[in-house]
TORKOL-4160 file (C-alpha; in steps of 0.2 Angstrom, whole numbers, padded with zeros to 4 digits, m for minus):
358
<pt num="1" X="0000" Y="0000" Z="0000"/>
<pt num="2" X="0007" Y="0017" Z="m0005"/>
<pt num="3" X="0001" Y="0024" Z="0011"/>
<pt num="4" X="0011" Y="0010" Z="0023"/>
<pt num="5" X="0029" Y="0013" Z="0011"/>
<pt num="6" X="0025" Y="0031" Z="0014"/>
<pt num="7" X="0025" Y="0029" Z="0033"/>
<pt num="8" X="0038" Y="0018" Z="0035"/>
<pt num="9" X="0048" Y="0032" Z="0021"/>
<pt num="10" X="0042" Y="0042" Z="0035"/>
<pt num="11" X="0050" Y="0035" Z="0049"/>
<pt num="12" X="0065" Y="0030" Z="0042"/>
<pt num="13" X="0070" Y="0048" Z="0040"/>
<pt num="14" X="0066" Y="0054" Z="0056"/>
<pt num="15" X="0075" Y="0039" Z="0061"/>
<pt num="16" X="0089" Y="0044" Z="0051"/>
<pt num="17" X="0089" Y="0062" Z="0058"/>
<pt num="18" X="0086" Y="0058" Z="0076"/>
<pt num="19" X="0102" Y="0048" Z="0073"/>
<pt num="20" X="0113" Y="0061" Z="0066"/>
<pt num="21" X="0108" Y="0076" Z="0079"/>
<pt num="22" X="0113" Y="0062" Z="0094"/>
<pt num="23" X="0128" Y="0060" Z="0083"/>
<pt num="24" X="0134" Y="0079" Z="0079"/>
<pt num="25" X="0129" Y="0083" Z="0097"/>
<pt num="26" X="0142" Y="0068" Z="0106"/>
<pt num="27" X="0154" Y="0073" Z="0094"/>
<pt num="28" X="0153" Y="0090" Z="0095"/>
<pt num="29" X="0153" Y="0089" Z="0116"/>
<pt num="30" X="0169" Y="0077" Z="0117"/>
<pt num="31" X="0176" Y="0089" Z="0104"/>
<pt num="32" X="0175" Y="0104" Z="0116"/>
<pt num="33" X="0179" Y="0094" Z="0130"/>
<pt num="34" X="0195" Y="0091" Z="0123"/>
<pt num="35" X="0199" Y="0108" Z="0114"/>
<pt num="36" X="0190" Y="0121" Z="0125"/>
<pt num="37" X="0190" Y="0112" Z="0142"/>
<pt num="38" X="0187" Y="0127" Z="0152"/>
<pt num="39" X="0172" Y="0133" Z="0142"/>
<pt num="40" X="0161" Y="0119" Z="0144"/>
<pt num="41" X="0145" Y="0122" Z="0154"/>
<pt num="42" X="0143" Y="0112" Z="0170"/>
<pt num="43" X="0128" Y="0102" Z="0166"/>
<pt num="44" X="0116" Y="0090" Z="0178"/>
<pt num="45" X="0114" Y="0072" Z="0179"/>
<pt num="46" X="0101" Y="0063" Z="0166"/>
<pt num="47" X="0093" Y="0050" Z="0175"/>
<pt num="48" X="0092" Y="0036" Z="0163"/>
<pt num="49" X="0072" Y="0035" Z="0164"/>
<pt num="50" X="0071" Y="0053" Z="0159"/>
<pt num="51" X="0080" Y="0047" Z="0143"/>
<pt num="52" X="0066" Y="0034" Z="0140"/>
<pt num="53" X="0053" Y="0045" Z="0143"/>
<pt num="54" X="0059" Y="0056" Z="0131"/>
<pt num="55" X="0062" Y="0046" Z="0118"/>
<pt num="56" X="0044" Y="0039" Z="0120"/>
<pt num="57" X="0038" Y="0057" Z="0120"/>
<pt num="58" X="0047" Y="0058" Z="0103"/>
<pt num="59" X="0039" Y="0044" Z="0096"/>
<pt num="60" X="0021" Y="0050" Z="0101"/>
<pt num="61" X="0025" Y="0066" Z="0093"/>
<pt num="62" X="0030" Y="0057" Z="0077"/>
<pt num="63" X="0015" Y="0046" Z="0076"/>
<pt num="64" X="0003" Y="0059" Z="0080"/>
<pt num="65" X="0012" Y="0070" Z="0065"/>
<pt num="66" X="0008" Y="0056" Z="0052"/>
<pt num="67" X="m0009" Y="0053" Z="0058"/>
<pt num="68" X="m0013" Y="0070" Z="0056"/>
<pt num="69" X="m0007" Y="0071" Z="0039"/>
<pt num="70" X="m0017" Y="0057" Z="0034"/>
<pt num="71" X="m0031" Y="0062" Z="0042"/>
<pt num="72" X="m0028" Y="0077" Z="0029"/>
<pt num="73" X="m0024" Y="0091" Z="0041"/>
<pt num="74" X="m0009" Y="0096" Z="0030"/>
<pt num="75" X="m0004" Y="0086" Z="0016"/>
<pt num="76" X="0011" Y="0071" Z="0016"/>
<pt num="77" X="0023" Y="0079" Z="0007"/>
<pt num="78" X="0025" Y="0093" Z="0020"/>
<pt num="79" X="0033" Y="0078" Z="0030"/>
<pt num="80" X="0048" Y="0077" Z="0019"/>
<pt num="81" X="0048" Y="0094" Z="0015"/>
<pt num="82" X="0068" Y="0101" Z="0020"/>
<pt num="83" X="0081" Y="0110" Z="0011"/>
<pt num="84" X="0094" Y="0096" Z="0010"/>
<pt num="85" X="0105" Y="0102" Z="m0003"/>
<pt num="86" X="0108" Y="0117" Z="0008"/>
<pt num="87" X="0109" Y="0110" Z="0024"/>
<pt num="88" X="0122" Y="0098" Z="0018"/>
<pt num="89" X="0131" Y="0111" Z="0011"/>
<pt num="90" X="0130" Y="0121" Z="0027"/>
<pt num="91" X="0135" Y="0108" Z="0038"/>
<pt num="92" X="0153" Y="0109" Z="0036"/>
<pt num="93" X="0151" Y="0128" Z="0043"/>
<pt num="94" X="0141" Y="0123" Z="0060"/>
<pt num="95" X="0159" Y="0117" Z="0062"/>
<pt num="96" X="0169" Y="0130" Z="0058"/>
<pt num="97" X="0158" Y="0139" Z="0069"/>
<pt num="98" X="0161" Y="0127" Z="0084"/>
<pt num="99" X="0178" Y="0134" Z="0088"/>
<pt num="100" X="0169" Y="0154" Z="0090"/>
<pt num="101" X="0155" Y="0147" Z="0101"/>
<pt num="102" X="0168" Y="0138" Z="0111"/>
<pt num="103" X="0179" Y="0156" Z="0113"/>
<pt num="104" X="0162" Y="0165" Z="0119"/>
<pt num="105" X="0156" Y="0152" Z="0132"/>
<pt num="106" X="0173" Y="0152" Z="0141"/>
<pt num="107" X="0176" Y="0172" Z="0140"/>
<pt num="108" X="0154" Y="0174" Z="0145"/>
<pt num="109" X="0154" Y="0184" Z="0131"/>
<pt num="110" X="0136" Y="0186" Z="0125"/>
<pt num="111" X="0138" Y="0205" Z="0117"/>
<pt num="112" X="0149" Y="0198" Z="0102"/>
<pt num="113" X="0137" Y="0206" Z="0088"/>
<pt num="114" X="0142" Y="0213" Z="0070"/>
<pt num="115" X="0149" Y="0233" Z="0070"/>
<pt num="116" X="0136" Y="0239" Z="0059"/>
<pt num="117" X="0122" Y="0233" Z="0073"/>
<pt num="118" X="0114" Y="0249" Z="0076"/>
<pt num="119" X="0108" Y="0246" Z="0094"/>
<pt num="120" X="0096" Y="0260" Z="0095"/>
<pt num="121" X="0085" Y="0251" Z="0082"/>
<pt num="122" X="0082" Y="0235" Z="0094"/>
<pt num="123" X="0077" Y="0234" Z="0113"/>
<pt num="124" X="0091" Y="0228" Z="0124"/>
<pt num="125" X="0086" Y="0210" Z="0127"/>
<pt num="126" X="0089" Y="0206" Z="0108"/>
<pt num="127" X="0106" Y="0214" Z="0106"/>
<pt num="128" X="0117" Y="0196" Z="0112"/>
<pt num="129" X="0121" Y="0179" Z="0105"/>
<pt num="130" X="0106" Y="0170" Z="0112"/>
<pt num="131" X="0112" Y="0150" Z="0111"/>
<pt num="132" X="0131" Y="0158" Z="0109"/>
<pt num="133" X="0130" Y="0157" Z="0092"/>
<pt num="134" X="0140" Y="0168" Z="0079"/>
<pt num="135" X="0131" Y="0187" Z="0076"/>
<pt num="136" X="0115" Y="0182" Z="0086"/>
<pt num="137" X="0100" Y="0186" Z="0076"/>
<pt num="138" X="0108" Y="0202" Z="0066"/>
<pt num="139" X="0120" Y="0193" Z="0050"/>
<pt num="140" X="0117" Y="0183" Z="0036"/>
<pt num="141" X="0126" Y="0169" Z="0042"/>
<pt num="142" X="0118" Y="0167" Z="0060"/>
<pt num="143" X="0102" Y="0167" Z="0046"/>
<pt num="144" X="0110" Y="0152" Z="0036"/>
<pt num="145" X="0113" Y="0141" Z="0049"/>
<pt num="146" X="0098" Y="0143" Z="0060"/>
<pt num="147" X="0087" Y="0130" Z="0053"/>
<pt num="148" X="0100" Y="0116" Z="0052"/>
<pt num="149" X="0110" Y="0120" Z="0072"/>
<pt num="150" X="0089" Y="0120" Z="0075"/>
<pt num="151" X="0086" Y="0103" Z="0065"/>
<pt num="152" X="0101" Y="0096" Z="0077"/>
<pt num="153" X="0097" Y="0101" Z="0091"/>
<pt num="154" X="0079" Y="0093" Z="0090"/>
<pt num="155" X="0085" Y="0078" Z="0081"/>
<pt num="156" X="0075" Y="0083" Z="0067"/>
<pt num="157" X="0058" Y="0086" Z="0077"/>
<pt num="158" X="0059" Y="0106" Z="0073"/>
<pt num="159" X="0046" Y="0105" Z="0060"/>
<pt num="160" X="0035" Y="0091" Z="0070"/>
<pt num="161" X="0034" Y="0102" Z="0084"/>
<pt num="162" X="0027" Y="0118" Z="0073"/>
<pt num="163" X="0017" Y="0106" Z="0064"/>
<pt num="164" X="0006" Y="0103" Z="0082"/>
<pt num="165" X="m0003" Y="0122" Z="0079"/>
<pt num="166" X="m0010" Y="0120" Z="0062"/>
<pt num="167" X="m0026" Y="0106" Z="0068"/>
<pt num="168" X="m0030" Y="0120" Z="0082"/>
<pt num="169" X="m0028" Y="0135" Z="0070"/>
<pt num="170" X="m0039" Y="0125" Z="0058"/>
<pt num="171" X="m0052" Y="0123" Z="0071"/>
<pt num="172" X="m0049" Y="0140" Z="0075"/>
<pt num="173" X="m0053" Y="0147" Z="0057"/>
<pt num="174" X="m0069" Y="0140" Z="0058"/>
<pt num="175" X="m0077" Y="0155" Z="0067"/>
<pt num="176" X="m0075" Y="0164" Z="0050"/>
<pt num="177" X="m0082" Y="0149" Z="0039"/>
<pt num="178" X="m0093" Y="0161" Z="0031"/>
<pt num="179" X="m0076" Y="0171" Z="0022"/>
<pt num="180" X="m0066" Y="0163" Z="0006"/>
<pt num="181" X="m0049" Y="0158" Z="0010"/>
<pt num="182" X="m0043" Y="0172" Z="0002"/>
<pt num="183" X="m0050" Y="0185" Z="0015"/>
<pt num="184" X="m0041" Y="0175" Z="0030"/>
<pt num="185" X="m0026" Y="0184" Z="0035"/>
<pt num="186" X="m0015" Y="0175" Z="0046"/>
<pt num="187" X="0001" Y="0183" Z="0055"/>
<pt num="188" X="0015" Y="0172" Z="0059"/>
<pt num="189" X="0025" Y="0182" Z="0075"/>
<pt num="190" X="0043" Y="0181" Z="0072"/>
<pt num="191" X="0044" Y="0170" Z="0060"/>
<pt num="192" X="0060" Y="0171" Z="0057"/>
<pt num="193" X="0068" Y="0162" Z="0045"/>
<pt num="194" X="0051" Y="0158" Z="0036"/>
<pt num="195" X="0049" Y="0136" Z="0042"/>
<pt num="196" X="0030" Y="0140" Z="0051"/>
<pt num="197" X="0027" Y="0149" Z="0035"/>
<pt num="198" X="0031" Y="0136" Z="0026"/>
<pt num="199" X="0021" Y="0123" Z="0038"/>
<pt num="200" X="0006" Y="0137" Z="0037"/>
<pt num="201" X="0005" Y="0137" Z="0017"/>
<pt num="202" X="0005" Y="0120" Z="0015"/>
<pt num="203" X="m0012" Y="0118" Z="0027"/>
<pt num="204" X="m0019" Y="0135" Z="0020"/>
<pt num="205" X="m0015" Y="0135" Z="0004"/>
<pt num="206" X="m0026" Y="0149" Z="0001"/>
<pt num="207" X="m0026" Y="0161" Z="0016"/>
<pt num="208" X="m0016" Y="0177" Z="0016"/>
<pt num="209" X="0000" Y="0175" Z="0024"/>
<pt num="210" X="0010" Y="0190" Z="0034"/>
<pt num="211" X="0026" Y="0186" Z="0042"/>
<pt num="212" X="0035" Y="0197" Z="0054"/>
<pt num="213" X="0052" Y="0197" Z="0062"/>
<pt num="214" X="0066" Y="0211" Z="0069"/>
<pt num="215" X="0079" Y="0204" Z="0059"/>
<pt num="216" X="0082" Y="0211" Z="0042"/>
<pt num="217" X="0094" Y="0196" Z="0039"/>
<pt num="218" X="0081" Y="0183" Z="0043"/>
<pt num="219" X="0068" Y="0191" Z="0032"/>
<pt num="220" X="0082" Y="0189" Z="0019"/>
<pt num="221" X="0083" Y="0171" Z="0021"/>
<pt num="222" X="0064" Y="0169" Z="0025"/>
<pt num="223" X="0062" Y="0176" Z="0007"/>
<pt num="224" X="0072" Y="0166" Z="m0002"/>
<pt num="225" X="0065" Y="0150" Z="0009"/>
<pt num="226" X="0047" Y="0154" Z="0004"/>
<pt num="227" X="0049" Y="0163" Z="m0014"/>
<pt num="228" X="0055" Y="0145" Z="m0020"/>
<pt num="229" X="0034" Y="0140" Z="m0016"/>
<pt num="230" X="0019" Y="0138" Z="m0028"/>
<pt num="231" X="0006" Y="0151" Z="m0026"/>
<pt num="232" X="0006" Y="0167" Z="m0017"/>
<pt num="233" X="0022" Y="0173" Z="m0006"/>
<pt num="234" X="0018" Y="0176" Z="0011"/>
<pt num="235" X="0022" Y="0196" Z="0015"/>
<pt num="236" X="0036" Y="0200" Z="0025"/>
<pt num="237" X="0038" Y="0214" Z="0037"/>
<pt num="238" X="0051" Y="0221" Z="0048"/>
<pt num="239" X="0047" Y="0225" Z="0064"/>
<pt num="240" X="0046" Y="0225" Z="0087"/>
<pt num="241" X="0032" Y="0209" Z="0090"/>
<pt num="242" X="0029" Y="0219" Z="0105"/>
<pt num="243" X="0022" Y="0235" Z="0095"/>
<pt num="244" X="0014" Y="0227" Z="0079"/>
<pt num="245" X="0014" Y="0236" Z="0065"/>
<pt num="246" X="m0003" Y="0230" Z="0058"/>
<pt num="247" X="m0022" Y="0239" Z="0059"/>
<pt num="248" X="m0031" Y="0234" Z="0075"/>
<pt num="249" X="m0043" Y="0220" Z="0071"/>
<pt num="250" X="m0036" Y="0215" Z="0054"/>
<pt num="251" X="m0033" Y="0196" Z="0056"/>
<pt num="252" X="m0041" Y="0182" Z="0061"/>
<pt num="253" X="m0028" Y="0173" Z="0066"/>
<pt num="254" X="m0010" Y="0174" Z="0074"/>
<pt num="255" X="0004" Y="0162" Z="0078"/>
<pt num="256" X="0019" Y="0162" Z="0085"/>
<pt num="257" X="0034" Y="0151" Z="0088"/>
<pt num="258" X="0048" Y="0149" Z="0099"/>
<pt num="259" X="0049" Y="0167" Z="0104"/>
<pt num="260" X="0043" Y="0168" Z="0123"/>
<pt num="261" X="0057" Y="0158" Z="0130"/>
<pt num="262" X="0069" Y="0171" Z="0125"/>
<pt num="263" X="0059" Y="0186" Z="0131"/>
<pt num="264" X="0059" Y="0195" Z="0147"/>
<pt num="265" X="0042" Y="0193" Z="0156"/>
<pt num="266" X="0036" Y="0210" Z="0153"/>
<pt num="267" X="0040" Y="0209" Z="0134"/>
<pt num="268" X="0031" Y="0190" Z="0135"/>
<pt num="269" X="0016" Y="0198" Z="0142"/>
<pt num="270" X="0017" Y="0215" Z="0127"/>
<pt num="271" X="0020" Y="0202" Z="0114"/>
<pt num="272" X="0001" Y="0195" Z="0119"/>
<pt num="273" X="m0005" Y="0210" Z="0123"/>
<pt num="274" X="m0001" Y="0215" Z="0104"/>
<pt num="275" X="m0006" Y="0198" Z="0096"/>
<pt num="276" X="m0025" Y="0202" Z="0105"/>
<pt num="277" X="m0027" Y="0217" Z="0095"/>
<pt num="278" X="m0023" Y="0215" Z="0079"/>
<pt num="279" X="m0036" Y="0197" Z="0082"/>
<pt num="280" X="m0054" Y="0202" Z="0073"/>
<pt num="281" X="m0063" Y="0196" Z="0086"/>
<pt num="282" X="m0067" Y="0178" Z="0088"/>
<pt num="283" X="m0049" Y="0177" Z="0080"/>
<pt num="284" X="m0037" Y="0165" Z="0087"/>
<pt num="285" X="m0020" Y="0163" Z="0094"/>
<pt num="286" X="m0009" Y="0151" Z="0093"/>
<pt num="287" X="0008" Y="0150" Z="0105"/>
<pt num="288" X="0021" Y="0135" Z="0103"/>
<pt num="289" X="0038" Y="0138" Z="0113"/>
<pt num="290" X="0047" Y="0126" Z="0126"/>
<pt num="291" X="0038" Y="0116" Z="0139"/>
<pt num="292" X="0037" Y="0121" Z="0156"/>
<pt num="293" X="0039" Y="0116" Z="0174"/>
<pt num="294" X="0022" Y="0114" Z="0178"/>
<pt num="295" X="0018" Y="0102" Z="0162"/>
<pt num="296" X="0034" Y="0091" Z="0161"/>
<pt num="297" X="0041" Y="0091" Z="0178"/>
<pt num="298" X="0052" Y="0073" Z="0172"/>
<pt num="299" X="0060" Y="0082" Z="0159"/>
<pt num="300" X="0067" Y="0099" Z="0173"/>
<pt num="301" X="0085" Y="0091" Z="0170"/>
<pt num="302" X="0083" Y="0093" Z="0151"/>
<pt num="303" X="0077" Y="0110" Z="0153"/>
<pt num="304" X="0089" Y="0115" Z="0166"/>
<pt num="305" X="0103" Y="0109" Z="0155"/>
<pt num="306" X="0096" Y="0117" Z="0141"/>
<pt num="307" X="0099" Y="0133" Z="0150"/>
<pt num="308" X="0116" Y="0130" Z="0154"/>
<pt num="309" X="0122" Y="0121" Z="0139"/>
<pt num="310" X="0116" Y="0136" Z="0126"/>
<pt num="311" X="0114" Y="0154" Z="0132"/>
<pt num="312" X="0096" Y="0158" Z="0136"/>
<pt num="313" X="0094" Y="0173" Z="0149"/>
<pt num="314" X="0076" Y="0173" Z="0148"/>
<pt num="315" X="0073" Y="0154" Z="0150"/>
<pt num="316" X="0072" Y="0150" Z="0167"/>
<pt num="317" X="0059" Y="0163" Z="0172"/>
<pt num="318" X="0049" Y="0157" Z="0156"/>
<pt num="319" X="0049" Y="0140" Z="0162"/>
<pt num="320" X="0042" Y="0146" Z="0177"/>
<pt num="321" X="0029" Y="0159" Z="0171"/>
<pt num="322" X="0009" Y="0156" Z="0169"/>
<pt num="323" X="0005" Y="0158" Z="0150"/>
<pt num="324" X="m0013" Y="0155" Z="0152"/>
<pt num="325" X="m0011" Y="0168" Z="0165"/>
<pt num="326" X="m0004" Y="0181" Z="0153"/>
<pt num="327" X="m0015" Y="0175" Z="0139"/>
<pt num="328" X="m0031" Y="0180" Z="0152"/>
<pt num="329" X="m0024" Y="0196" Z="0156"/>
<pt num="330" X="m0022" Y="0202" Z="0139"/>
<pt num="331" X="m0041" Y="0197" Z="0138"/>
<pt num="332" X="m0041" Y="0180" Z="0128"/>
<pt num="333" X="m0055" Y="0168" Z="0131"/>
<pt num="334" X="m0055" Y="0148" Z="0129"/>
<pt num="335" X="m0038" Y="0145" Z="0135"/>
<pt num="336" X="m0033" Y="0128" Z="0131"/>
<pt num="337" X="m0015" Y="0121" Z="0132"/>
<pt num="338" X="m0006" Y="0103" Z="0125"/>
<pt num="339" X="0011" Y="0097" Z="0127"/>
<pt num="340" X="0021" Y="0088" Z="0113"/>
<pt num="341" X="0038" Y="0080" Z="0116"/>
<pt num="342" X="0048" Y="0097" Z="0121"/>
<pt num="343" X="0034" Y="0110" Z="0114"/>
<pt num="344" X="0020" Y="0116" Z="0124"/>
<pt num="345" X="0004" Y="0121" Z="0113"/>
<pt num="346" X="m0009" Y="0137" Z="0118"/>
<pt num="347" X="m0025" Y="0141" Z="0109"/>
<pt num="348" X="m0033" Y="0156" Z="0115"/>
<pt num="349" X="m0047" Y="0166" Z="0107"/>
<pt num="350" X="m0051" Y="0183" Z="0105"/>
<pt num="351" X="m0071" Y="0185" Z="0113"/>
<pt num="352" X="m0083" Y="0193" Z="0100"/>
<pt num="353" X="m0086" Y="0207" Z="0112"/>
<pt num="354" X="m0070" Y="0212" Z="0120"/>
<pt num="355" X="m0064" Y="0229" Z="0122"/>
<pt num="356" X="m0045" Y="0232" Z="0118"/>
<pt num="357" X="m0036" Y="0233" Z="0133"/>
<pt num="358" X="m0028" Y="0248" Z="0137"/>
């Protein structure tokens, strides 16, 4: 049966990408062990049943991403759907790289950004190499690697995990069931290098699409990701997520991906009061960043070590904090949450009859 060859195409990929991020990453580790031994982060134990737990986790995620896909929630091919010609290209300078990240780490340097940077055109918590890595969020190179050091670090369950907001977004979209596609706007919140975009067009094939991100480089490589896709391209804007550049009321859906962990609490909570009104009411959110404390308390030694490992400032208060909470105050309704593998899923709506808050 097509279908069964295509599930077990399927697997064998993820597989084969599980395998080669576990690989880079051992490698990579006893490489800095051995050539940068006083820039290594002081880690905390695994116990080994948090390692099966995760890996069952993992396998849940990746089953539930096929059944949805068959099920016709996005189509198959967006299952197979990666740059490999680039990455494979690129691989070879995640290493070169190595040796910059290694020099960071053991100085605490976290300010190492390009000269032209001109700070005054970005709010202080951005301006530092979040995850140590070359440039932080402000060159073309950080841009070029971002999706593969991301692939590795997941062991190829980036896209997976983003996939897990498109059934509820659907669902979402509902409310306006009475609009063609083509009057649906949906804005993708830092979208950075364009992959949700990519996951959003091929589930919504005929919705508007608006991305926006503070980084002109990312935008640069967004474009090129997405302008290589049948139909319209998605619009992409520069700008603050906390102070959207949009009309109030001018989409009926918003989503957002792997931005809160590396935000302050009071930008978190700006970021969602923004999203609430640029919603049409009855509009929905979707959020999809790390999971938490209070969701995955087996997995606190993988998110401590996450923290330790890879230079995130903001993530130990995130982990912490009450996003349903903050999705209240900013005046959503319907608040619903679901955690997959090491992604924690909100839905929120905007209420029909909600004022802006102020």
């Amino acid at each position: 049966m097509p279908d069964a060859v295509s599930k077990l195409a399927y697997q064998t990929l993820q597989q084969g990408k599980s395998l080669v991020g576990l690989a880079h990453k051992e490698l990579s580790t006893r490489l800095g062990q051995l050539l940068a031994a006083d820039g290594g982060p002081k880690t905390v134990p695994v116990p080994p049943e948090m390692l099966n737990q995760l890996r069952a986790s993992m396998d849940r995620l990746l089953e539930l991403d096929w059944q949805e896909a068959e099920r016709g929630v996005y189509p198959a091919s967006l299952l197979f759907d990666a740059p490999w010609l680039d990455w494979a290209t690129r691989y070879p300078l995640v290493w070169l790289d190595l040796p910059n990240i290694w020099s960071r780490r053991s100085q605490r340097n976290v300010r190492d950004l390009p000269r032209d940077v001109e700070p005054d055109n970005y709010p202080g918590y951005y301006l530092q190499n979040f995850h140590h890595q070359t440039d932080g969020y402000l060159s073309d190179h950080s841009a070029a690697l971002y999706d593969l050091q991301v692939e590795i670090l997941f062991n190829g369950t980036a896209d997976p995990m983003r996939r897990r907001l498109l059934a509820p977004l659907q669902r979402g979209l509902r409310a306006f069931a009475d609009r063609r596609p083509g009057q649906l706007r949906v804005l993708d919140v830092a979208a950075g290098t364009g992959r949700t975009l990519r996951q959003l067009r091929g589930a919504l094939p005929g919705v508007q699409l608006v991305g926006l991100d503070l980084s002109a480089a990312y935008l640069r490589e967004a474009n090129r990701c997405l302008s290589q896709l049948p139909g319209e391209l998605p619009q992409l804007v520069q700008g603050n997520a906390e102070s959207l550049p949009f009309a109030d009321r001018s989409f009926q859906a918003a989503t957002c991906v792997f931005l809160l962990h590396e935000l302050p609490a009071e930008a978190r909570q700006n970021v969602i009061n923004a999203c609430f009104k640029v919603l049409e009411p009855g509009g929905v959110l979707l959020l999809a960043d790390s999971i938490q404390l209070a969701d995955s308390p087996q997995f606190s030694a993988a998110m401590e070590n996450f923290r330790r490992v890879f230079h995130e400032p903001y993530y130990r208060d995130y982990v912490g904090d009450d996003i349903e909470a903050r999705l209240h105050q900013a005046g959503f309704e319907a608040v619903s949450a679901q955690t997959h593998f090491m992604t924690r899923v909100w839905c929120a709506t905007r209420p029909r009859d909600a004022a802006v808050p102020v």
